[in-house]
C-alpha positions in Angstrom: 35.9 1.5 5.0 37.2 0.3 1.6 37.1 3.3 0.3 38.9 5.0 3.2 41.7 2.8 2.9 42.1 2.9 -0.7 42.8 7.4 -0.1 45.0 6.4 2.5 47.6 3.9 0.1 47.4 6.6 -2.8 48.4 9.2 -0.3 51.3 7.3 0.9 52.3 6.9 -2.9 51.8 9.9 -2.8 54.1 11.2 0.1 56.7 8.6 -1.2 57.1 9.8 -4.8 57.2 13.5 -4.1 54.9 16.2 -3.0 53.7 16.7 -6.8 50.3 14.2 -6.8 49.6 15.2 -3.3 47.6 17.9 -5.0 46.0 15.9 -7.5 44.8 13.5 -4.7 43.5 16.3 -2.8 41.6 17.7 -5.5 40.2 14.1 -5.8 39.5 14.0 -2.3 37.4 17.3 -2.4 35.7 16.2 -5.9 34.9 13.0 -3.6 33.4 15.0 -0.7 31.2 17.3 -2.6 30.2 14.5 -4.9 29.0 12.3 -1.9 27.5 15.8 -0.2 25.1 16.3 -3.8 24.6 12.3 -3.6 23.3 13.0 0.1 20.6 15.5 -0.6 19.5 13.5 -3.7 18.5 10.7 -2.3 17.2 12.9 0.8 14.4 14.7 -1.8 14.3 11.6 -4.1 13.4 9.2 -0.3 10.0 11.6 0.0 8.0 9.2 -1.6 3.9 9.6 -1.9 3.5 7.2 0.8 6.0 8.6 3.2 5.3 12.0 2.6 1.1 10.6 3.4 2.9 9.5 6.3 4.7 12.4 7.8 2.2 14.9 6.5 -0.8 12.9 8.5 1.2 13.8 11.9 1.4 17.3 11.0 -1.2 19.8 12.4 -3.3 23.0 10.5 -5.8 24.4 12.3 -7.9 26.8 9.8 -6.2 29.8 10.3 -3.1 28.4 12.0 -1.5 26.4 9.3 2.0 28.1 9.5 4.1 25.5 11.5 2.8 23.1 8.4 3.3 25.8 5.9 7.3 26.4 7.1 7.7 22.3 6.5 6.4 22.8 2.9 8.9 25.9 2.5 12.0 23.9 3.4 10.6 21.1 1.4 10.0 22.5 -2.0 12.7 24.3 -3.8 11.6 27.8 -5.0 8.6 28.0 -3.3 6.9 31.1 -1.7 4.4 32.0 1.3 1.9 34.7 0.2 0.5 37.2 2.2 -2.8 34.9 3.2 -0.3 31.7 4.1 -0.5 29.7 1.3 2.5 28.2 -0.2 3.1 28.1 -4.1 5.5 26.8 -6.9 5.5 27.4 -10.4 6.9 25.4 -12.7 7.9 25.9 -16.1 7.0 29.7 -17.9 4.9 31.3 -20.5 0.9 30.4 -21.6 -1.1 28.3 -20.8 -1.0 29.1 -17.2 -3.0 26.4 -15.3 -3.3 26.1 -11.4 -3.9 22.8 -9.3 -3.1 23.0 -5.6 -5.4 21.3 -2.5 -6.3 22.7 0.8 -4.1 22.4 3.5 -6.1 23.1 6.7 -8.1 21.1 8.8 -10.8 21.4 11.3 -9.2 22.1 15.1 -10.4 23.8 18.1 -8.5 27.0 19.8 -9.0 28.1 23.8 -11.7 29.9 24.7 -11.1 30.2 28.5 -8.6 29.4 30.8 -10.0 28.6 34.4 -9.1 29.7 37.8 -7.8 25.9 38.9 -6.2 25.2 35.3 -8.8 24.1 32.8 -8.8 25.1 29.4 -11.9 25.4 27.6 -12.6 25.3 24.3 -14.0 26.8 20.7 -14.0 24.9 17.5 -12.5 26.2 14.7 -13.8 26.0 11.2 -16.7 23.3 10.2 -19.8 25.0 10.6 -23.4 23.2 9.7 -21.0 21.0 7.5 -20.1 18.8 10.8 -22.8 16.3 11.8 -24.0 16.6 15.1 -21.6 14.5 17.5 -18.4 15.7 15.1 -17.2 16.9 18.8 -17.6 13.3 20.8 -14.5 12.9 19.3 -12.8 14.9 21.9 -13.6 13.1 25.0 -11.3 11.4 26.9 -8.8 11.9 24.3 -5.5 13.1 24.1 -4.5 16.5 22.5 -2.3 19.0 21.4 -1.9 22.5 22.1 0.7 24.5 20.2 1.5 27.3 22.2 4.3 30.2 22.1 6.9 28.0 23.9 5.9 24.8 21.9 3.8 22.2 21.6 2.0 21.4 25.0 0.3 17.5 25.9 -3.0 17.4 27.4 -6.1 15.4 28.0 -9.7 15.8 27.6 -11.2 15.4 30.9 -14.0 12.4 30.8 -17.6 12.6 33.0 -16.9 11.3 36.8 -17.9 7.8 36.9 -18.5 8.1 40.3 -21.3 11.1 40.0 -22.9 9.3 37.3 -23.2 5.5 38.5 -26.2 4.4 38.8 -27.9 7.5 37.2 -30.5 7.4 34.1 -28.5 8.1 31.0 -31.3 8.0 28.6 -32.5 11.8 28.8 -28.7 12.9 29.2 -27.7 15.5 26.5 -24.4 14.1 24.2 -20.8 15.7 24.7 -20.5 18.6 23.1 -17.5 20.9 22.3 -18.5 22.9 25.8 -18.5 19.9 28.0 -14.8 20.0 26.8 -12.2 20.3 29.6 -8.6 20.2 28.9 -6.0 19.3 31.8 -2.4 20.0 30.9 -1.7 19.0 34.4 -2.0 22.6 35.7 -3.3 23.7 38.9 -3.8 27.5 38.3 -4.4 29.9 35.8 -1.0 31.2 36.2 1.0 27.6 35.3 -1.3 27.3 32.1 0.5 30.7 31.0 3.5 30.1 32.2 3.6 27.2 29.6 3.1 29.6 26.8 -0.8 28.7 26.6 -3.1 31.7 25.9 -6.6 32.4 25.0 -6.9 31.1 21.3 -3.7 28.9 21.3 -5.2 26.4 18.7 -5.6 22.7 19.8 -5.7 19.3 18.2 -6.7 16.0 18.5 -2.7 14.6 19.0 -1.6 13.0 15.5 -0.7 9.2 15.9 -1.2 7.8 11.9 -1.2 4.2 11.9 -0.6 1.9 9.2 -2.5 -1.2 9.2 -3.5 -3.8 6.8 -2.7 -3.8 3.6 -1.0 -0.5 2.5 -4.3 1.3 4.6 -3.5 4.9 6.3 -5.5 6.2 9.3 -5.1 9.6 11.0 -7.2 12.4 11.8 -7.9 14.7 8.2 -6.0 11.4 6.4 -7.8 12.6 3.2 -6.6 15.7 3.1 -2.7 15.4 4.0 -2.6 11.8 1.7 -3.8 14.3 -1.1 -1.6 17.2 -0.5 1.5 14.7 -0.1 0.6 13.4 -3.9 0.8 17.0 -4.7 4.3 17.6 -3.4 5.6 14.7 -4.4 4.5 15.5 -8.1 6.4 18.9 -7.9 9.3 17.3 -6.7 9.1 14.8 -9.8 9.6 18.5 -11.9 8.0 17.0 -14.7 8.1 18.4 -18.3 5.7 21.2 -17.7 3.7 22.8 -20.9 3.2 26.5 -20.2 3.2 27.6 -16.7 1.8 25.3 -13.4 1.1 26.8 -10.1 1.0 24.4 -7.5 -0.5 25.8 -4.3 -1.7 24.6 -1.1 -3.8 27.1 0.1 -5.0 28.1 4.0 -8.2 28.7 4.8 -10.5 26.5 2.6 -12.8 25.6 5.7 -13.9 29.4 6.0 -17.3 30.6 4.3 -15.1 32.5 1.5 -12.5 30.3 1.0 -9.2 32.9 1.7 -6.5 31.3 0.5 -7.6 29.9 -3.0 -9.1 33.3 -3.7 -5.7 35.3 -2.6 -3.9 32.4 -5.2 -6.3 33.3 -7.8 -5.9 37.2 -7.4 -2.2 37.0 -7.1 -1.1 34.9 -9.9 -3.9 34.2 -11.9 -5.8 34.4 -14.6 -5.7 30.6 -15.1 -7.0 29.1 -18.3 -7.7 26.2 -16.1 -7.6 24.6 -12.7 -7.5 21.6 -11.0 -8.3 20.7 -7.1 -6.1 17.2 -5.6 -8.5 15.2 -3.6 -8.5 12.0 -2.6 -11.8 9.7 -1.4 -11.6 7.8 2.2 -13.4 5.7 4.5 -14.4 7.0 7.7 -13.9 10.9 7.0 -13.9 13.5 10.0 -13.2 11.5 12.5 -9.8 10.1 14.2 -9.2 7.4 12.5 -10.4 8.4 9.0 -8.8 6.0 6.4 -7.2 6.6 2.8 -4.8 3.7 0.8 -1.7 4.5 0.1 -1.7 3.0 -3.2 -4.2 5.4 -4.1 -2.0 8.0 -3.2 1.1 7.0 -5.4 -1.5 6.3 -8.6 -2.7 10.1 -7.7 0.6 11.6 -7.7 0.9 9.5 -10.8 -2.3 11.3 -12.2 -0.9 14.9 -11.1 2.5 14.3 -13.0 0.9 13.9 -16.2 -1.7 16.8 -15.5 1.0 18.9 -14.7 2.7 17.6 -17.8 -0.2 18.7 -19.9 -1.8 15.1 -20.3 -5.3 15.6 -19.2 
C-alpha cells in the first residue's frame, strides 16, 4: 500500500510539472512490474525446498508403467528438461568430459483393472513387484480407500471389506488371507455401463489414495515415502544448479520395478557412456506398506550430499 501511494504522489508531480517525467515514471513503473514479476517466480522455484518437495511428491502417484501424470509435474518443474521416448525425464547440467549420471526411480508398485463387473465392481491386477513382495503386500488394500486415474480424471473408490454379517460367528482359523483377487473396488456404480461412463476402463491403473502425514519430529509417512523423499532430494539438487565439473545427467527413470529395468537402460543407451553413475536412495522404516516412514532431515542432508556429487566432490 506504501508503495502504491508513493507512484501515485510522483505521478501527480508528475502531471503538475509537465507531461515530460510522465515517461520516465512509466518506465519506472514497468521496470517495477517486471522486476516484482522475476521476484515472483524466484522465490516460487527457490520455496521448493527438499522437505516440501518430499511433501508434494509423496501425494503424487506412478504406477510402473503409468508414471506420466508424475513425469509432466517434473517437466514444468525443472527448466530444460526432456521426456525420452521410454518416459523418463532428464537434465544435464554443465558440458564436456567427464560425463557422469545420477538419477533415482520414479515408479512405484500400483494395481490396474482387470475386470469390470456386470453390477459395477472393479477387479483388480497388481502391477510390478513380483516374488520381491512378501506375501500379505496386498492386505494392504482392504477396506481402504483408492484412486483410479482414468481418462476423465482421477476417480474415488473403496475397497469392499468381507460381510461381517456372513462371517460372524464362523471359524476364522483355516480361512485363506486377502489377497489381490478378493479385491473389490466400489466407485459407487451400479452397472458396467456407469463405471465407463466415468472414464474407467480395463487397465486404468489404481492406487492406494496418497494422504502423507507429518508427525513427530520432522518424520514423513506415505505410501512409496522412500522413494519420492529421494527423488525430491534429487530435484531439489538440480534446482540448486551447482557448479557442475564436466557434464551431469540427472534422470528419474520409469520402469525400475520391471525385470529389465526400461527406463535406466533407455538413459544409458541414449546419452551415455558415463564414466560413472550414481543411484539417490534414501533408507526408511516401515517400507512397502501405507504408512512407510522416511525423516525429512535426512532428506535435506541428501540433497546436501547430491549437490556436492554433482559438483564433483565425491
Amino acid at each position: 500500500m506504501m508503495m502504491e501511494q508513493a507512484v501515485k504522489r510522483q505521478l501527480r508531480r508528475s502531471r503538475d510539472n509537465g507531461g515530460g517525467r510522465a515517461v520516465a515514471v512509466d518506465r519506472r513503473i514497468c521496470f517495477l512490474t517486471v522486476s516484482t514479476a522475476v521476484a515472483v517466480l524466484t522465490a516460487s522455484l527457490s520455496a521448493q525446498t527438499a522437505d516440501s518437495l518430499a511433501i508434494r511428491f509423496s501425494g503424487m502417484t506412478a504406477v510402473t508403467g503409468y508414471e506420466q501424470s508424475m513425469t509432466d509435474s517434473l517437466l514444468a518443474l525443472l527448466p530444460g528438461s526432456v521426456r525420452d521416448r521410454t518416459g523418463n525425464v532428464t537434465v544435464s547440467l554443465g558440458r564436456g568430459a567427464p560425463k557422469r549420471l545420477v538419477y533415482c526411480n520414479l515408479d512405484e508398485i500400483g494395481y490396474a483393472a482387470g475386470n469390470i463387473t456386470d453390477d459395477g465392481y472393479i477387479t483388480l491386477r497388481r502391477v510390478g513387484g513380483g516374488a520381491r513382495l512378501y506375501p500379505l503386500f496386498d492386505q494392504q488394500l482392504e477396506g481402504q480407500r483408492v484412486t483410479l486415474f482414468g481418462r476423465r480424471g482421477p476417480v474415488p473408490g473403496v475397497v469392499a471389506v468381507r460381510s461381517t454379517h456372513l462371517t460372524r460367528g464362523r471359524p476364522t482359523g483355516n480361512e485363506a488371507p486377502f489377497t489381490v483377487d478378493n479385491a473389490y473396488v466400489d466407485v459407487g456404480a451400479a452397472s458396467r455401463d456407469e463405471v465407463l461412463s466415468l472414464g474407467i476402463s480395463l487397465l486404468t491403473p489404481v492406487a492406494l489414495t496418497k494422504r502423507p502425514q507429518r508427525y513427530g519430529n520432522g518424520l514423513l509417512a506415505a505410501p512409496n515415502a522412500g522413494r519420492r523423499a529421494a527423488c525430491a532430494a534429487l530435484a531439489s539438487a538440480a534446482l540448486a544448479r551447482p557448479r557442475v565439473r564436466g557434464t551431469v545427467v540427472v534422470a528419474f527413470t520409469v520402469q525400475s520395478l520391471y525385470a529389465d529395468t526400461a527406463g535406466l537402460k533407455t538413459v544409458v543407451n541414449l546419452q551415455g557412456p558415463f564414466t560413472d553413475a550414481r543411484m539417490v536412495t534414501l533408507p526408511s522404516k516401515f517400507p512397502d506398506t501405507p504408512v512407510e516412514t522416511v525423516s525429512l532431515p535426512d532428506v535435506a542432508a541428501l540433497m546436501a550430499d547430491v549437490v556436492k556429487w554433482i559438483g564433483g566432490s565425491q
